[in-house]
N, C-alpha and C positions, 0 to 999 in steps of 0.2 A: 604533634599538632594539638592544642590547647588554648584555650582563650584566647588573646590577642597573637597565639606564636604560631609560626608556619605560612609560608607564603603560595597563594591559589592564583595562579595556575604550578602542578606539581612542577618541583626543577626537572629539568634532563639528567637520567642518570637514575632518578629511583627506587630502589627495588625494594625497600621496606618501609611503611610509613606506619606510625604509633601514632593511632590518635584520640581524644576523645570520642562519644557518642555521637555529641552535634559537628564537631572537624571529619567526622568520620562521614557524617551525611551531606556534609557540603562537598565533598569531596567526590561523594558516588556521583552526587547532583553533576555535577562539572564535567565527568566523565562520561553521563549519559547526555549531558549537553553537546558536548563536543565530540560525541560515537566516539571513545573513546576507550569504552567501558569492556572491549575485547582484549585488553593490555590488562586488564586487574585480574588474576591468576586465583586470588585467595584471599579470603575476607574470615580470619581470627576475631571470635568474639569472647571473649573474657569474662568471666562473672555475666552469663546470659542469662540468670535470674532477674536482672536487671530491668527484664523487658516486660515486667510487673511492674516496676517502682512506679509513682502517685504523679514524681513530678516530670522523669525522662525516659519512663517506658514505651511511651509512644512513638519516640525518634527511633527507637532503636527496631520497635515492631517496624515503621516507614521504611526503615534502610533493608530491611530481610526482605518483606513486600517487591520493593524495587526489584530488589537482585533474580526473585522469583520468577518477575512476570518477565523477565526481559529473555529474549527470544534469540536474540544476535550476539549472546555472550555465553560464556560457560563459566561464570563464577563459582566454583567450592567453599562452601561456607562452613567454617569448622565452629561449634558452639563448645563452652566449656562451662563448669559449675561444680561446684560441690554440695550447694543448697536447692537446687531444683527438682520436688519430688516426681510432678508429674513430667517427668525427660521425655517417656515415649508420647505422649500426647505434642511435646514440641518437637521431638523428631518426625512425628506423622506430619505433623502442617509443614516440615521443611524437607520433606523427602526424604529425611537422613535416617543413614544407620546409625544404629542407639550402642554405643559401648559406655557400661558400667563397673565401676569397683567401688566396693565399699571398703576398701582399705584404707586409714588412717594410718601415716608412716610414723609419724610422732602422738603416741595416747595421748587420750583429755581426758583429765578427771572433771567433772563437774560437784561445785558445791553452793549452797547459800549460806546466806548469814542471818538469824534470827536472834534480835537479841546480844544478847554475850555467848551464842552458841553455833556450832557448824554443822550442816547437814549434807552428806553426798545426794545426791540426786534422785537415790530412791529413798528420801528423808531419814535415812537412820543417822542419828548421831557419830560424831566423828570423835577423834582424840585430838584433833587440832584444838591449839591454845590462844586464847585473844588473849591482850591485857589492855587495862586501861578502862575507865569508866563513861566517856564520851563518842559519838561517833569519830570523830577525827584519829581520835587514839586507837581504836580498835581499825581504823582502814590504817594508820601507819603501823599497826604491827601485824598487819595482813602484809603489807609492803617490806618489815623487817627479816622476817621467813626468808628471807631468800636473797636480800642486798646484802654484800654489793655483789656476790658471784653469780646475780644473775638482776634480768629488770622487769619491770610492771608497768603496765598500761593498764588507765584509771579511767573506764569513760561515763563521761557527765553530762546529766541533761542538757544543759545551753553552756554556752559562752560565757556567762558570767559566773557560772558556775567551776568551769575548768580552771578561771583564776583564782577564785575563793579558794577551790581545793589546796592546788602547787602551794598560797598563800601558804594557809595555815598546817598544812606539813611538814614547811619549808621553818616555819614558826618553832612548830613543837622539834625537829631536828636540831636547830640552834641553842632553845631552850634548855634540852637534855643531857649532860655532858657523854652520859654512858653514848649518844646516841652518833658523840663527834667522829668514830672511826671512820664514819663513812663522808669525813672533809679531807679526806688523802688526796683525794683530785684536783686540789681547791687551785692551785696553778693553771691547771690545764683550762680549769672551767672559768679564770679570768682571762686566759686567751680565747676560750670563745666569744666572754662576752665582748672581747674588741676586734674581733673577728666580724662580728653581727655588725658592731658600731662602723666597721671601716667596708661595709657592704652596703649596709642600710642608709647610713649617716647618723644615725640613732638606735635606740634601742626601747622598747615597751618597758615601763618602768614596773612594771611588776613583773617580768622576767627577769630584770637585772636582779629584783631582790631574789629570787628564788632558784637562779640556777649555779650560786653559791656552792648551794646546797645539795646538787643531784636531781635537782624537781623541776622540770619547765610544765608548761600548759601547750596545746598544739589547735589551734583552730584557724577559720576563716580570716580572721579581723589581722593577725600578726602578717607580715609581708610574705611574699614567695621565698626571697632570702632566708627570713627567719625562722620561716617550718622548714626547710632543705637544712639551715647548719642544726638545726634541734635532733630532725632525722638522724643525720648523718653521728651525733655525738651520743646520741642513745642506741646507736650501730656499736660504737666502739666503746660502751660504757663507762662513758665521759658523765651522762645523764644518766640515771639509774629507774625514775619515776617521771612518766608523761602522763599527765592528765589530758583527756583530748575528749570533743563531741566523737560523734558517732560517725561523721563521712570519713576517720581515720578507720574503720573495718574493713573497709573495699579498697584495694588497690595498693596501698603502701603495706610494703613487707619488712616490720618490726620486727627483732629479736626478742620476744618477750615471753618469759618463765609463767609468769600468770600474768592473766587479766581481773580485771576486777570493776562491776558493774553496780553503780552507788545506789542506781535506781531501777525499777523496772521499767521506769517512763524515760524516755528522750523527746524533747522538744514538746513537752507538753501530752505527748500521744504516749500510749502503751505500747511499746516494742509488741513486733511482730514474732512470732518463733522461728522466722527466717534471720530477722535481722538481729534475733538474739544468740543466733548459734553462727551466724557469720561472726560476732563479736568475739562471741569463747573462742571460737576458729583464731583469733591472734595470736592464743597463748599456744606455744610448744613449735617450734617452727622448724620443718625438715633441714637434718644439718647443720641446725643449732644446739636443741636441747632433746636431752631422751625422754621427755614426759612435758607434758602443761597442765596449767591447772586454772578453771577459771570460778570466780565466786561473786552472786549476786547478793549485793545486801538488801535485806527486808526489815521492815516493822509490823506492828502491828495492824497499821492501816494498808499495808500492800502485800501482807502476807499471801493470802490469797490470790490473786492477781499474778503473784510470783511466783508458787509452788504451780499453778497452772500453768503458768508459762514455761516452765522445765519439764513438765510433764507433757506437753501440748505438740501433737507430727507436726511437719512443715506442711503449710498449706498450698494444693495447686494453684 
């Protein structure tokens, strides 16, 4: 149940429903409408950090509210997180008992990028090699490390930005010949593109230029069609490099070796050190790979701003 899909009143028959936040609140709404809300056994919440965020935290505190005060049901409400520091302060508002692990099954290594240089987290220098004199160069041979046996997620302040990026990757990969090994795919990756075409009826023309090459872009603006077949070929390392905004951190589960964070700003604002370690959180994914590795690049005008924000607890 998401945006326009899923039909209210639930069918006969249902005993699991996935849904959005707000499909998720229409839904209680319904069944406290119709006293019906003694049939809901179990109410899984996902990513319950969520119920801070600026723009849908409130729907999701509303729907917990609800389930609380309600006196003629026994709802079990399971919360789940990996970035929620103050857990027992939400577990006291929800009655619940608090189980913790801090186990990571897959390490993160955490590094930034200053410069022409790499630093791990506790800023000492690293032996990691860039090449290249421009930014663009130095993020594709952050991307090169490790294509094609493995892939990168590149996330970018806006939207017009995740296409600049796929653009001129896509640019310098063509340009380069050393850089052509990684056009082994090139068949596969024109059946996607008529894959898209014979879904969509079209295709965004600056996808078509760039997924030649291993490099799509993944945001809001492209169809539901056309971020599912991007997903699904960067699953099978048909696509090597996604550049994507930032609501690709929550919820979609990529395969991906490293991450790699252009900026320390998204959408204008300063990443949070929630939503900056949700992000690293892409790279290394249980049952994929034995390690991840994520890397923020700075300059000199965000150095600061960045080194603070690696160093910065998650905030209650």
């Amino acid at each position: 149940y998401y945006g326009s899909n899923g039909t209210l009143p639930l069918a006969e028959g249902n005993q699991i429903c996935i849904a959005t936040i707000e499909k998720g609140n229409s839904i209680i709404n319904l069944l406290i409408e119709e006293k019906k809300l003694h049939e809901l056994g179990c109410i899984v919440v996902d990513e319950l950090h969520m119920i801070s965020d600026k723009e849908r935290g409130y729907i999701l505190e509303v729907i917990l509210t609800k389930l609380k005060a309600q006196t003629d049901a026994q709802v079990q409400i399971v919360g789940m997180s990996a970035t929620l520091p103050n857990v027992g302060d939400v577990a006291s508002w929800l009655n619940a008992i608090n189980y913790t692990n801090d186990l990571r099954p897959v390490p993160l290594h955490e590094y930034y990028v200053l410069e022409n240089q790499i630093f791990d987290n506790t800023h000492r220098r690293t032996d990691i090699k860039l090449e290249g004199s421009t930014f663009h160069d130095r993020l594709l041979s952050l991307c090169l490390q490790v294509l094609p046996q493995h892939s990168v997620l590149i996330f970018c302040p806006t939207k017009i930005s995740t296409q600049e990026t796929a653009i001129k990757l896509a640019k310098l990969i063509a340009r380069n010949k050393k850089y052509h090994y990684l056009l082994k795919r090139h068949n596969e990756r024109k059946l996607l593109i008529q894959k898209i075409k014979a879904h969509s009826g079209e295709i965004d023309q600056s996808l078509e230029k760039t997924l030649p090459y291993g490099v799509a872009f993944h945001h809001s603006g492209l169809t539901a069609d056309e971020r599912d077949t991007i997903e699904d070929a960067f699953r099978e390392y048909t696509i090597n490099i996604i550049c994507c905004t930032s609501t690709l951190a929550a919820g979609v589960n990529l395969p991906a070796r490293r991450v790699i964070l252009i900026s320390p700003r998204m959408g204008g604002e300063l990443l949070s050190p929630r939503e900056y370690k949700q992000m690293c959180g892409r790279a290394g994914r249980a049952g994929i790979d034995k390690y991840g590795e994520s890397f923020l690049m700075l300059d000199k005008k965000t150095a600061i701003v960045g080194k603070r924000l690696i160093e910065s607890p998650l905030h209650n």
